[in-house]
C-alpha positions in Angstrom: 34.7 55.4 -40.6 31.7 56.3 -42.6 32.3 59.2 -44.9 29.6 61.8 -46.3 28.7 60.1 -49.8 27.9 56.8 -47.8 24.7 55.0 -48.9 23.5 52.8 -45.7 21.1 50.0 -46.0 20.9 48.6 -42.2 20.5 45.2 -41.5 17.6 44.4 -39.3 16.1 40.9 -39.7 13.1 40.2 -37.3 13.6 43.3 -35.3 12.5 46.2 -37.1 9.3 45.9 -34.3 11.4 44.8 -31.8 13.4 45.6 -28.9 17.3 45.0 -30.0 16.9 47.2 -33.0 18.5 50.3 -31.2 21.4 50.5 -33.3 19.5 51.0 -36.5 17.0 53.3 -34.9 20.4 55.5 -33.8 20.8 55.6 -37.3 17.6 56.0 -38.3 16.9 59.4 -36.5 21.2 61.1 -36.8 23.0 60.0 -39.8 23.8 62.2 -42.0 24.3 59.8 -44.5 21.7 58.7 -46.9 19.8 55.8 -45.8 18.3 53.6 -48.6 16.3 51.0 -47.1 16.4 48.7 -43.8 17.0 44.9 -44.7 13.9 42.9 -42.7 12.1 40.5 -45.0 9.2 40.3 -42.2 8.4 43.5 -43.7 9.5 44.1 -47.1 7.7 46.1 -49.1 6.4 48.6 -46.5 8.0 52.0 -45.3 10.2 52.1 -41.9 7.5 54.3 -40.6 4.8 51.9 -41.2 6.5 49.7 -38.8 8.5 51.8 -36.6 8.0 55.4 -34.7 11.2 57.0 -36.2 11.3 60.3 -38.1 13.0 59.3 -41.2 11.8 56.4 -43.3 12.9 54.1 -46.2 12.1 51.3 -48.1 11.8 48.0 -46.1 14.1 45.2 -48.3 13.7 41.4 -48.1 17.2 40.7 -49.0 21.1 42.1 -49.2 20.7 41.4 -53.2 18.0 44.1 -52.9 19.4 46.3 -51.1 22.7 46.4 -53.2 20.5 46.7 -56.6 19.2 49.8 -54.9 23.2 51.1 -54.4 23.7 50.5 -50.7 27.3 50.5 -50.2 27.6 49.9 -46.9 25.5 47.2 -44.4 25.2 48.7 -41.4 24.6 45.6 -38.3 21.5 47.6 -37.1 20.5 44.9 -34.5 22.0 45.2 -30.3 21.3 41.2 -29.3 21.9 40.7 -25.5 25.9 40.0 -24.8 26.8 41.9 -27.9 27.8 38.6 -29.9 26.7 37.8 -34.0 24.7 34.8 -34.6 25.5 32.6 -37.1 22.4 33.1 -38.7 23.9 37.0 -39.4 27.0 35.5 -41.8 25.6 34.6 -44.8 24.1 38.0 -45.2 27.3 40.0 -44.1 29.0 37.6 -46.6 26.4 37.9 -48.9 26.8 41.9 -48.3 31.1 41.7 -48.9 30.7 39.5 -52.1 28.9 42.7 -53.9 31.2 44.2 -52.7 29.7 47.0 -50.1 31.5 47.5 -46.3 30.4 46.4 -43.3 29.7 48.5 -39.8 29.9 46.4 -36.6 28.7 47.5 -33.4 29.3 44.5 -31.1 31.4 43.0 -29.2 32.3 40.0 -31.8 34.9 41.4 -33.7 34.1 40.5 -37.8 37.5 42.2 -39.5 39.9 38.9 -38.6 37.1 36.6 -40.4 37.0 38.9 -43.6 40.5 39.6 -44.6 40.4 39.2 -48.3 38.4 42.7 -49.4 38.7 44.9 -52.2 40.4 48.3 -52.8 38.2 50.8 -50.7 35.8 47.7 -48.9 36.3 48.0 -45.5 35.0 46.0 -42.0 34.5 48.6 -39.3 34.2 46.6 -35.4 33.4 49.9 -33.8 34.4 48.4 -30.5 38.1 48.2 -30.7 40.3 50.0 -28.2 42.0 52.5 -29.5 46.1 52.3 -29.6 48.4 54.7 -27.3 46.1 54.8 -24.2 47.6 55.8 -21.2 46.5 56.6 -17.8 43.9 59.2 -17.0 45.5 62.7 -15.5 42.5 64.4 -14.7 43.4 67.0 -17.3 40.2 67.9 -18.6 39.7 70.1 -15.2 42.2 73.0 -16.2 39.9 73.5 -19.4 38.2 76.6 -19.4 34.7 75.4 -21.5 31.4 73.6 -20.7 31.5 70.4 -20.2 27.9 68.4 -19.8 28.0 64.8 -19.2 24.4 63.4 -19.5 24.0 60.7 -16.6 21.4 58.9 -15.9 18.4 56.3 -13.7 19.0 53.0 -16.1 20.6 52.0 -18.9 18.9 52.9 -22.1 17.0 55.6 -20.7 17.9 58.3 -23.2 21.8 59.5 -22.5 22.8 59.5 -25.8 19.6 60.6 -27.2 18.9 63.8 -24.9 22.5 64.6 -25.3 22.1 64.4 -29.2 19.5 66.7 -29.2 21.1 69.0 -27.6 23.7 68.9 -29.5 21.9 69.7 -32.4 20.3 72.4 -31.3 23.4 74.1 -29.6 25.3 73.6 -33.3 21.4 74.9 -34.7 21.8 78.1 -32.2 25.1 79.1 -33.6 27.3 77.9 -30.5 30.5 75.9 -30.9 29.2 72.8 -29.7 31.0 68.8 -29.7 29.9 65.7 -28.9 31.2 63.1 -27.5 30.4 59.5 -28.7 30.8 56.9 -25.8 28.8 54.0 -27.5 28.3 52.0 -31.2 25.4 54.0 -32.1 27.1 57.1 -31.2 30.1 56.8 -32.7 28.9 55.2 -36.1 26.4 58.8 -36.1 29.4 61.5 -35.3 32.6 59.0 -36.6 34.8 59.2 -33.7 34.0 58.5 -29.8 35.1 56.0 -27.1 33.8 52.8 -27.1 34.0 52.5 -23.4 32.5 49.4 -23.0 35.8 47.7 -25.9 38.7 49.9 -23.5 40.4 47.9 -20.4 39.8 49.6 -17.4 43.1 50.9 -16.8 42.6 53.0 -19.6 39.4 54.2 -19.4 39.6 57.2 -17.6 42.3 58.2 -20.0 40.2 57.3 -23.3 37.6 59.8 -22.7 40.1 62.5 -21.3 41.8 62.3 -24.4 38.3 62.2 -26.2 37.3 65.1 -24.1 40.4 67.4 -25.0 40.3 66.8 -28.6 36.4 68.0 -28.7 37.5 70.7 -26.3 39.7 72.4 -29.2 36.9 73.4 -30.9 33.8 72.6 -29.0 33.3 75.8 -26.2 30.6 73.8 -25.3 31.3 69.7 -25.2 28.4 67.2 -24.5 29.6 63.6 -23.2 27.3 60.6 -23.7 26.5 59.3 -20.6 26.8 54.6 -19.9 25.3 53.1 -17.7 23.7 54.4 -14.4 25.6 54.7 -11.1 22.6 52.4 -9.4 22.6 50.1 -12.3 24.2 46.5 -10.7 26.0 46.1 -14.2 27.6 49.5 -15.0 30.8 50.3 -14.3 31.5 53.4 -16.6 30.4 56.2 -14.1 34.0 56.9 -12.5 35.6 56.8 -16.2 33.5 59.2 -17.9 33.5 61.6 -14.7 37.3 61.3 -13.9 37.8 61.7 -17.9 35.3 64.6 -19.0 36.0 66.3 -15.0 32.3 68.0 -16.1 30.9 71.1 -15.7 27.7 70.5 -15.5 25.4 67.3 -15.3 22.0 66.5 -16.9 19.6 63.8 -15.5 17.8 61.2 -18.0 15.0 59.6 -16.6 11.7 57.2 -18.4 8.6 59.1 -17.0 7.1 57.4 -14.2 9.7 54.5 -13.8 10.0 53.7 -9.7 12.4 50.5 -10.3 15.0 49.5 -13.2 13.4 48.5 -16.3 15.5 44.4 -16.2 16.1 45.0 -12.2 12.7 45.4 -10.9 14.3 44.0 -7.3 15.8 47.7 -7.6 13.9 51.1 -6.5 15.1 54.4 -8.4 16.3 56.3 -4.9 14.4 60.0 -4.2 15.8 61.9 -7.0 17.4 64.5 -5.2 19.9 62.0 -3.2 20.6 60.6 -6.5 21.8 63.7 -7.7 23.7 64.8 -5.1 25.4 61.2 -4.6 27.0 62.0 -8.4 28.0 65.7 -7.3 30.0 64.6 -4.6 31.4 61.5 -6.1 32.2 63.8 -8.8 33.8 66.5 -6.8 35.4 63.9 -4.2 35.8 66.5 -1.3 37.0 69.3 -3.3 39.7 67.6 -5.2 37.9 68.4 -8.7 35.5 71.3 -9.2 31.9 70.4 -8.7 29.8 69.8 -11.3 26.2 71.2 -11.1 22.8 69.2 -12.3 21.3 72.0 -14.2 18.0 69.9 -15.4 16.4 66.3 -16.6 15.6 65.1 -20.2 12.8 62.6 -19.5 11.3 60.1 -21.9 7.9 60.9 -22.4 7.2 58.2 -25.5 5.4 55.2 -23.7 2.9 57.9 -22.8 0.5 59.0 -26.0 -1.4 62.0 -24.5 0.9 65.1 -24.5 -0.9 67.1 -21.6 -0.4 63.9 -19.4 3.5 63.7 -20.5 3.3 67.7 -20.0 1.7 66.6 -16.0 4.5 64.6 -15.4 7.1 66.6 -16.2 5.5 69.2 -13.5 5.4 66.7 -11.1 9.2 65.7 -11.5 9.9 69.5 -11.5 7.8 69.7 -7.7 9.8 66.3 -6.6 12.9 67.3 -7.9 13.6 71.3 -7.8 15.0 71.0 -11.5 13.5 71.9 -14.2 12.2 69.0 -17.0 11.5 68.5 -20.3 11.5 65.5 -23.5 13.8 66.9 -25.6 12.4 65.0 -28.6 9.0 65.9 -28.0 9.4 69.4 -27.1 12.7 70.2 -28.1 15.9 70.6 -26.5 16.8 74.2 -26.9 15.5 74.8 -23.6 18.1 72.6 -22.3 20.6 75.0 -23.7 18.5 78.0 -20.7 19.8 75.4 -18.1 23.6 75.5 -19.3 23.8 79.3 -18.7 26.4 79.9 -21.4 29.3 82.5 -20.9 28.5 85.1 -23.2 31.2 84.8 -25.1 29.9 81.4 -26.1 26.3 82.2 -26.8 25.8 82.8 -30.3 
């Protein structure tokens, strides 16, 4: 786990203008540890934000050497390649990285800790995909809690989950409410340092992994946001019974790309009328009264393919007309309207 005094470079080769760089990006916008330069020698010697629309920047690096001189101490793998599996072409560098002696965070699916075994006192490998030990079976147990509980669900895969639910997050915790989050993915749990990495846990266990998750945020969190996976239309996700038989949620909050009719790799597939959508996760949620009913209180919508602000501001009204719920970007405008939707007991408002 990364601890506070942490000095990240992230590894990013070929892909700091590219699509698969989502892990580093994560990092990029949340960490709170200091990040001292991306490694991508297509673009060393400029700034991230020459390169990249992210609101932190750093020095871009051509090489690990570099970015060890500069006193990284840990290589964060910034890059998500399809099927989660590290090309050989990646070694050298993370050996590279482990010979001067700074750790390595993994977010895949390839596990790197059995290959490097021989580190020194305080090195560490961390394959942030590894099931966690003493998993049971799910109980439903998160229903008898007596917080708010907002799972972020969603149209597509990468459509904003963890993202919107970040935000509001942050500006819950910025408000003065006890607020958690709960990390279901790499990026999210190498951000907060604890999570479910839903997509590493057997399905048996799944439900109970984020129940467990879920109670543990719940002992101090009066309000506990879940990442959302996946998409209940999407033909590869499997993690909407898991997350909504673990977190048994309150509430529900939609994340949608502006203007998107089909699914962004799926374009055989049409995004249903919104309003079924949402309904179809209520009642697979409730399942005929035998959990309480979560409520869709609003929709975080990614406005960033669209430049003009007044025509992202028009399509958030139009949703609102289509949808009945009220819209917004919650990193363009801010999220703390999100926290209006979640009508907080009073008790819990700040």
């Amino acid at each position: 786990m990364l601890r506070a005094n942490h000095r990240l470079a992230l590894y990013m080769e070929g892909n700091l203008d590219g699509d698969y760089g989502k892990m580093g990006f994560g990092i990029l916008r949340y960490s709170p540890q200091e990040i001292v330069c991306v490694v991508d020698s297509s673009h060393a010697g400029k700034q991230v934000s020459d390169v990249a629309d992210v609101p932190r920047s750093c020095p871009v690096v051509g090489s690990i050497r570099v970015a060890w001189t500069r006193g990284a101490d840990v290589l964060v793998l910034g890059i998500a390649p399809p099927g989660g599996r590290i090309p050989e072409s990646w070694l050298p560098a993370i050996q590279e990285a482990l010979s001067h002696g700074m750790s390595v965070v993994n977010g895949l699916h390839e596990l790197l800790a059995p290959r490097f075994r021989n580190l020194r006192a305080g090195q560490f490998v961390w394959d942030i995909r590894t099931e966690p030990e003493g998993l049971g079976v799910g109980s439903a147990k998160a229903a008898s809690l007596d917080n708010t509980r907002v799972l972020m669900i969603g149209t597509d895969m990468a459509v904003g989950k963890m993202t919107a639910g970040l935000e509001i997050w942050r500006a819950a915790r910025g408000a003065g409410v006890a607020a958690e989050f709960v990390a279901t993915g790499q990026i999210g749990i190498a951000i907060m340092g604890s999570g479910v990495p839903l997509d590493a846990i057997r399905v048996d266990y799944a439900c109970a992994a984020i129940e467990r998750e879920v109670l543990r945020a719940s002992e101090t969190g009066r309000l506990v946001i879940v990442e959302g996976q996946g998409a209940l239309l999407h033909p590869g996700s499997t993690s909407t019974l898991p997350l909504l038989r673990g977190a048994c949620p309150t509430h529900l909050v939609l994340c949608h790309r502006l203007g998107m009719k089909v699914l962004r790799r799926h374009p055989s597939i049409a995004v249903p009328p919104i309003p079924a959508y949402v309904k179809l996760y209520e009642d697979l949620a409730e399942v005929v009264g035998t959990y309480p009913r979560p409520r869709t209180v609003g929709m975080c919508v990614n406005t960033s393919h669209e430049p003009d602000e007044g025509a992202a501001r028009d399509g958030l009204r139009r949703l609102e007309d289509e949808t009945g719920l009220p819209c917004t970007d919650p990193v363009r405008f801010g999220a703390t309207e999100c926290l209006g939707w979640l009508k907080l007991p009073d008790g819990d408002r700040p």
